[in-house]
N, C-alpha and C positions, 0 to 999 in steps of 0.2 A: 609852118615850121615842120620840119623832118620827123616822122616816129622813130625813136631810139630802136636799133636795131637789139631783138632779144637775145641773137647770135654773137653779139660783143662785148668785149672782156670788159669786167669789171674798171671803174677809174684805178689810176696808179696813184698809189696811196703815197708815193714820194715826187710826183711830180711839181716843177716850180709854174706858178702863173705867167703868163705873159703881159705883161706891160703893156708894151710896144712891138706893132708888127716888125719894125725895121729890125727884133735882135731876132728874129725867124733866117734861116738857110734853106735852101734846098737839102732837101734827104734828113731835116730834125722829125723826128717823132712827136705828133705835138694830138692832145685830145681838144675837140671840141664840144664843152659843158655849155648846159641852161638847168637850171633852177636843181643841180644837184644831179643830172642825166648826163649818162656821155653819148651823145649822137654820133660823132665820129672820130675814130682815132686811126691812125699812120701817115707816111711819110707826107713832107710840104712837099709841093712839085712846082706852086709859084708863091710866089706874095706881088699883092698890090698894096702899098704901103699908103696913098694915097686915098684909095680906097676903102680903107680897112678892110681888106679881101685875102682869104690865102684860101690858094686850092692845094686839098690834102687828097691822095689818092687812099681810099679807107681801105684797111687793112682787112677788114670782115667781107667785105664785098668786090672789091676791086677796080670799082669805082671813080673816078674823079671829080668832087664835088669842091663848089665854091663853099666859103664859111666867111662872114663877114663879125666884126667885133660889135657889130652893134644887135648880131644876135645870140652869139654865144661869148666865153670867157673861154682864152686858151692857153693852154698846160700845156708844159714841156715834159715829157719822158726822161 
């Protein structure tokens, strides 16, 4: 698993969970949590819906990382 980046913003305290990859878009703001850590938060650039896969390009970094549901839980902005 990923070290939480100490360069990145606190979780958004109004953010909704996500269910289901499929209500994911391109360009949603979404954070990816484990155990109360946000690893990575900005934009979806895909979803694999099949997969439980969405790659978010992380706003702290610049990055374009895979996040799958079976390791973290995702929050909409």
């Amino acid at each position: 698993m990923p070290v939480a980046n100490v360069h990145s913003p606190r979780t958004t305290a109004r953010a909704k969970r996500v269910r289901s990859i499929r209500s994911l878009r391109r360009g949603d703001t979404v954070e990816a949590r484990s155990g109360g850590t946000t690893y990575f938060r900005g934009e979806v650039q895909d979803t694999a819906p099949g997969l439980s896969t969405v790659w978010i390009r992380d706003e702290s970094t610049g990055l374009r990382t895979a996040a799958s549901m079976d390791d973290f839980t995702f929050w909409k902005a």
